[in-house]
N, C-alpha and C positions, 0 to 999 in steps of 0.2 A: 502577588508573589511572582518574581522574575529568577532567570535563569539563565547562565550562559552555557553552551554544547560549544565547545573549543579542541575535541579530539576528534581526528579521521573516525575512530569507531562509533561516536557518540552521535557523529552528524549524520553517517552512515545510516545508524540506527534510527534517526527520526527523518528523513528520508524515507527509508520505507513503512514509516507509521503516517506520513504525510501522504502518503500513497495508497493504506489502506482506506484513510480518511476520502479521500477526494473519491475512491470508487464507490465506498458508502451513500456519496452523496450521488455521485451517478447513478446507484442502483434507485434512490430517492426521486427520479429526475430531473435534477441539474444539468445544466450541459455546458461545456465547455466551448467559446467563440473561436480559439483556434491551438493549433497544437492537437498532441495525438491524445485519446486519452487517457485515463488512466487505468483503465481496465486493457488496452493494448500496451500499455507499454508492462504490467505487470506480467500479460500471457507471454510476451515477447522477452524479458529477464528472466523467467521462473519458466518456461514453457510448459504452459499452462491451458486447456483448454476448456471448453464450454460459456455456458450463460455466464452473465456477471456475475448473479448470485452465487454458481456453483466457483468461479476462480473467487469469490469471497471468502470462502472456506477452505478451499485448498490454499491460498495465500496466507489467511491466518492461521493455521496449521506450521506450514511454514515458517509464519514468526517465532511459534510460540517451541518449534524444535531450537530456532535459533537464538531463542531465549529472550525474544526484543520485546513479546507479547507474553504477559502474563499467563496463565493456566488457569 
C-alpha cells in the first residue's frame, strides 16, 4: 500500500511522527553519524526538557493534543 502527503499540513504532520520515530530509535540505541539529533531538536521546537525517555511522553502527548497521534 502506497500513499502520497501532498499538503503543507499533511507533510507537517509526518514530520513530526518521523521525529517521534527516530527518538524511539535513539532511546533504542541507534545513533545518528551526523546532524543533531532527534531528541535535541524536538527539546529545542517544543521546549522540552529532560531524559529522552521523559521528552518521549511529553512530545507525544503533544501530538496527540494536536491530533497527529492517536489516543
Amino acid at each position: 500500500m502506497s500513499f502520497i502527503i501532498d499538503t503543507p499540513e499533511g507533510i507537517a504532520a509526518y514530520r513530526l511522527l518521523a521525529l517521534r520515530g527516530a527518538l524511539k530509535l535513539e532511546i533504542a540505541g541507534m545513533r545518528r553519524s551526523h546532524g543533531s539529533s532527534a531528541a535535541t531538536i524536538i527539546k529545542s521546537e517544543f521546549n522540552l526538557k529532560g531524559s529522552n525517555k521523559s521528552v518521549l511522553e511529553q512530545y507525544e502527548a503533544i501530538l496527540r493534543e494536536k491530533g497527529v497521534l492517536s489516543k
